[in-house]
C-alpha positions, 0 to 999 in steps of 0.5 A, spaced: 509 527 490 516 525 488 516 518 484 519 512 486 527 511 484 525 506 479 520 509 476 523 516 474 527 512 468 525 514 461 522 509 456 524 506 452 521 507 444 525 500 442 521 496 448 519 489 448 512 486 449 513 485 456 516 492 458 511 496 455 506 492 459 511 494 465 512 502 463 504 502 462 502 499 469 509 504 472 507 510 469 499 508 472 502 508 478 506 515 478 500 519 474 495 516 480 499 517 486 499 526 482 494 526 479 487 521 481 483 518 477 479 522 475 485 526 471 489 521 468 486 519 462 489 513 457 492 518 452 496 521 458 498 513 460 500 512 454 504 517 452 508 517 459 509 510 458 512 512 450 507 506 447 502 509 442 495 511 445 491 505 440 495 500 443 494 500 451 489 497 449 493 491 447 495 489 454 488 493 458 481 492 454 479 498 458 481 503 464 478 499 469 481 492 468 488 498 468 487 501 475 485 494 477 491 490 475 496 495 476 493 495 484 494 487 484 501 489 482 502 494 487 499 490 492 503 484 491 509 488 492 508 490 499 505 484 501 511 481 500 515 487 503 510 486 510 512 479 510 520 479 509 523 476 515 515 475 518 517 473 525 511 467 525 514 465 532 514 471 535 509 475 540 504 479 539 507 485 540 514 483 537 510 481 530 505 488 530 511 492 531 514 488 524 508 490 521 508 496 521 515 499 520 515 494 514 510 498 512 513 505 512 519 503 511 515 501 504 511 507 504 516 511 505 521 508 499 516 508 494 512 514 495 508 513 487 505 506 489 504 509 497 501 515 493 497 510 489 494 507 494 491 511 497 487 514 491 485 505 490 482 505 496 479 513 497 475 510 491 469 506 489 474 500 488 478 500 494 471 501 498 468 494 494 474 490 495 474 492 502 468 489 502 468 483 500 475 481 504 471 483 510 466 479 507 470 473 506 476 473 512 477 467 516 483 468 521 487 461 522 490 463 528 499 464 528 499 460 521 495 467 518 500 472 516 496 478 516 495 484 521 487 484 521 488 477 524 494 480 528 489 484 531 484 478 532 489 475 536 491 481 540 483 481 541 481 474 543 487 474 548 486 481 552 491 484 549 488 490 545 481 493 548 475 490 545 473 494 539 472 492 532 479 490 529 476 495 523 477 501 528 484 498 531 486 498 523 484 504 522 488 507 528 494 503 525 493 506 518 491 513 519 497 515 524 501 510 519 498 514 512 498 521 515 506 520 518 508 518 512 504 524 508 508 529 511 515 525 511 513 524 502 512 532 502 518 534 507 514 537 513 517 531 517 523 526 517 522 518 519 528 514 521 527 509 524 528 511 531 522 515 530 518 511 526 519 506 533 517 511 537 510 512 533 509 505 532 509 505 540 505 510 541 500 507 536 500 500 540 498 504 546 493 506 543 491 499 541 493 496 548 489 495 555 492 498 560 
């Protein structure tokens, strides 16, 4: 998988504290997105992010605290993209279509952070924080800016058939994580016209007719 525009620099050997915390946590991400898990071992982190192998452990005590905190920083990132502009005010639809072309647009620009995504949620991690946000959600109406109380709402007013909002997210996720695989990999190309007309066909997937 190609890596994001800004993380195919080459690190520097004369780095500050703070950037090698950053060059560890980009090349994290890059290394995940190509590999897993499983087959990215510290010393390999470390010696893409031009660090010594003994001290990552300055800034991560362990694999675990690093896939983690590098997930918080990913995830941050395309939340803030998702909310850019976020239409509050708008209809269901108008802020639905918001989501997701802001989400392939961002999956689509920054294929290592989309590539390690989807590894963090594939995986033991990502199932228990999954859990535990289902556990803890609790929607506050338009003044929520998340999709799964978008959907709620589309829900609770008629608009979308009355499944689990879990299975209509998936139906958002799949089509939107499958699509933008394909594009990643070359088998397709999303514009925005077409990333329109798939965003359409997602909402009639959602929405009683």
């Amino acid at each position: 998988m190609a890596a994001n525009a800004s993380m195919s620099e080459p690190f520097s050997m004369t780095q500050t504290e703070p950037e090698k915390r950053r060059a560890i946590v980009r090349a994290t991400i890059e290394l995940v997105a190509e590999r897993g898990f499983h087959a990215t071992p510290m010393s390999m982190i470390a010696a893409r992010a031009g660090v010594g192998a003994g001290s990552i452990y300055r800034y991560f005590a362990d694999k675990e605290i690093l896939i983690h905190e590098t997930f918080a920083e990913v995830s941050a990132r395309t939340h803030e993209a998702m909310l850019d502009s976020y239409p509050r005010d708008a209809s269901i639809r108008r802020r639905y279509e918001h989501f997701f072309l802001r989400m392939s647009h961002f999956f689509i620009e920054h294929p290592s952070d989309f590539g390690f995504l989807r590894q963090y949620f594939d995986s033991p991690f990502g199932i228990a924080l999954r859990r535990d946000k289902m556990m803890e959600q609790e929607c506050r109406g338009r003044d929520d800016e998340s999709l799964s109380c978008l959907i709620e709402e589309g829900i609770a007013s008629g608009l979308f058939k009355k499944l689990p909002p879990l299975v209509h997210i998936s139906i958002i996720f799949g089509g939107l994580v499958a699509v933008a695989r394909e594009h990643i990999l070359g088998f397709v190309t999303l514009d925005t016209p077409m990333l329109q007309i798939i965003a359409d066909a997602c909402w009639d997937a959602l929405a009683r007719h």
